[in-house]
N, C-alpha and C positions, 0 to 999 in steps of 0.2 A: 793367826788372825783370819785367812781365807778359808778354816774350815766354818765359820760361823757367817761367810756371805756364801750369798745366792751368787755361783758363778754361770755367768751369761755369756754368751759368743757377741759378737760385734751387733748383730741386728737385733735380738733381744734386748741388748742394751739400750740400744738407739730408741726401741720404741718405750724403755720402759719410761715415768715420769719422774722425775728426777728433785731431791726439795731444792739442794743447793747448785743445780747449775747456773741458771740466771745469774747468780750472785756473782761466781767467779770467771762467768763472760764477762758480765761488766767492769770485774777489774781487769781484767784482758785487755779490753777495749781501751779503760781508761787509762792505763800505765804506759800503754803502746802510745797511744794519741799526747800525753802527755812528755811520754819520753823523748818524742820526736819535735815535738812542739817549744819545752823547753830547754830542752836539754842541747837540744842539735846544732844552737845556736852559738853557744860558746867553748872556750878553751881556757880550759883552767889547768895550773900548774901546780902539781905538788909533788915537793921531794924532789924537786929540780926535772920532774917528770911530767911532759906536757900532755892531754888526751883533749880528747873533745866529750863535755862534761855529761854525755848523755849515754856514754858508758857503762856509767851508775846505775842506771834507772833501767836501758833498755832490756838489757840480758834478765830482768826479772820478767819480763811478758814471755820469755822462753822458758823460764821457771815454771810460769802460768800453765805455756802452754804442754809443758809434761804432764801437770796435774791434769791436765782436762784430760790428757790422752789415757793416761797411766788410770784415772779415775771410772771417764763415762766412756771412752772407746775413742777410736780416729771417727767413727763418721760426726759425732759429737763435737769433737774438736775440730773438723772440718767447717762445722756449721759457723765456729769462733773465728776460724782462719778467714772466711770470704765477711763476716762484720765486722773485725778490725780492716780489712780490705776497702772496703765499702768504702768506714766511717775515714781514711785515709785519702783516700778520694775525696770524700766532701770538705774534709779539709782542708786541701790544698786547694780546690776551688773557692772555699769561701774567702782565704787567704788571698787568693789570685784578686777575688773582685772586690775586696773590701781594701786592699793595698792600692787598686788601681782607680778607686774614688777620690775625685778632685779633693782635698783637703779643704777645710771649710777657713774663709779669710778669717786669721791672727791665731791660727792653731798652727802650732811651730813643731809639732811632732811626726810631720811626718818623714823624718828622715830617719828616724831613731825605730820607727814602726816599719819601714823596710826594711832594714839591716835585720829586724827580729822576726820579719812574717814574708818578706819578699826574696824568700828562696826561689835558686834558677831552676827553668825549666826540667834540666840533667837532674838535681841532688833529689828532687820532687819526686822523677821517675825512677829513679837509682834505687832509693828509698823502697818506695813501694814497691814495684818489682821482685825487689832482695827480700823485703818482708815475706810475700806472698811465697815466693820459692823455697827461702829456707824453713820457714812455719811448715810447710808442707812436708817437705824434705825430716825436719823434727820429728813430726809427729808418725810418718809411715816409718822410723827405722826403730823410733819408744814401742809402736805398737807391734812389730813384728821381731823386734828383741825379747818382747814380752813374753810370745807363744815360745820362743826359742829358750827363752830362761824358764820357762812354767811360772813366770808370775814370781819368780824368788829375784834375788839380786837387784833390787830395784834401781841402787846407785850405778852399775853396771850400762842401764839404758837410759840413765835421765845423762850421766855423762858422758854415754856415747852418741845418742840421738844430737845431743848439743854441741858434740864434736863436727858429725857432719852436718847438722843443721847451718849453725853458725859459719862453717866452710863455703857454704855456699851465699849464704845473705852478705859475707865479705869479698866475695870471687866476683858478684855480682854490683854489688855497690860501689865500691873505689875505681873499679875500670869505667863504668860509666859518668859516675858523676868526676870525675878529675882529671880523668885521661885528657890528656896535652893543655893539661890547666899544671899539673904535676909531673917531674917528671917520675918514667917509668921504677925508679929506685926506691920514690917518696912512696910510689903508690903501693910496690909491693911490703916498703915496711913498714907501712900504717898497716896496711891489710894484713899481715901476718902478727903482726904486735897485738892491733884490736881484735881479734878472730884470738888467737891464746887468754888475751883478759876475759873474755865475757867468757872461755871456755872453763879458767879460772874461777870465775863467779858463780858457773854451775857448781863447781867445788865445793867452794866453800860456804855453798847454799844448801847442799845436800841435806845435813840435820831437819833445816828448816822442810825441803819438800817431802823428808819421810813424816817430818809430826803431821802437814796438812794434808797429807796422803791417807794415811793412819785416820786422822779424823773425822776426814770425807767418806770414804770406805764404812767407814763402824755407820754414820749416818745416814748414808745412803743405803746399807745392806747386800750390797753385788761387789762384785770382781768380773770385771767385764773382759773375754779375752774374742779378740777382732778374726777370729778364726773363719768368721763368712762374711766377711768387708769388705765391698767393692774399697777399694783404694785410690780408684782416680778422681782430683781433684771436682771432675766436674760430675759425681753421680749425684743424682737427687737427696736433698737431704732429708734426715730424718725427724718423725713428727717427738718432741720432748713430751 
């Protein structure tokens, strides 16, 4: 397949224009925001196996985020990391001030709209923090497995990248939002339990990210390898 793209270094990529990245920013955005939104809330049991139901959902915006990297390059995918960032932030602020609006007399809901949107301060920042770190963490080890694979072995870096990605958004998350709410033993075997599933989930997602890889690729026309990409979080992004 790569002898028929145009293959591009990290900045040619970045400047080229792109038909479908918008599209799968936006489900970036929206899988994240929603994974966390609804998912984060509950605990559901199956198979006598309890998780928190936002397991399901979340480890696909890590799916996301290989395609971006794997597809348009890191700086590309950097551009995705700080508006799911953003859009998380605003968030939990809107959450913040619309939970903390007097409830209007003979509206009886609002206790059931805190339990669902009046998350602590901790899980808020826990959360995002972890997001931001491992996202980043993902996509600099997809894009520099890349050059190290020559762009073959695709499964190779979407399940390594999510190895350490994921290691870190778990190492990151559980200690701040639970430490001495949990103790040290709960913490470490939620965090190594959930950290294994979602790394699972890359797994047995693979098929799935070689067809939308494969498809975006033949559409788009490039193979983009990050071979002159600044890689720190905070370089200037690039114009789509």
């Amino acid at each position: 397949m790569t002898q028929d793209l145009a293959q591009l270094d990290g900045t040619a990529g970045a400047r080229r224009h792109f038909r479908y990245f918008d599209y799968v920013m936006a489900a970036f955005v929206a899988i994240l925001l929603l994974s966390n939104l609804i998912g984060a809330s509950k605990l559901a049991t199956v198979g006598g196996f309890t998780f928190g139901a936002g397991i399901l959902f979340f480890p696909v915006s890590y799916v996301i985020g290989d395609v971006l990297t794997e597809v348009y390059g890191y700086a590309n995918a950097r551009r995705c990391v700080w508006m799911g960032f953003a859009a998380m932030l605003f968030m939990a602020f809107m959450s913040y001030v619309v939970v903390a609006m007097p409830p209007a007399a003979g509206w009886e809901g609002q206790a059931a709209y805190e339990s669902v949107f009046g998350s602590t301060w901790r899980i808020v920042a826990a959360s995002i923090l972890a997001f931001w770190a491992g996202e980043f963490v993902n996509s600099y080890v997809l894009a520099r497995m890349k050059i190290w694979t020559q762009g073959k072995a695709l499964w190779s870096r979407t399940i390594g990248s999510t190895f350490f990605g994921q290691a870190v958004d778990s190492l990151i998350f559980y200690p701040i939002a639970f430490y001495g709410i949990w103790t040290n033993a709960q913490i470490a075997t939620v965090m190594v339990t959930n950290w294994l599933l979602k790394v699972l989930w890359e797994v047995l997602l693979t098929p799935v990210t070689y067809a939308v890889v494969g498809w975006l690729k033949r559409r788009e026309g490039v193979e983009v390898f990050d071979k002159g990409t600044d890689f720190s979080p905070f370089a200037k992004a690039p114009s789509v």
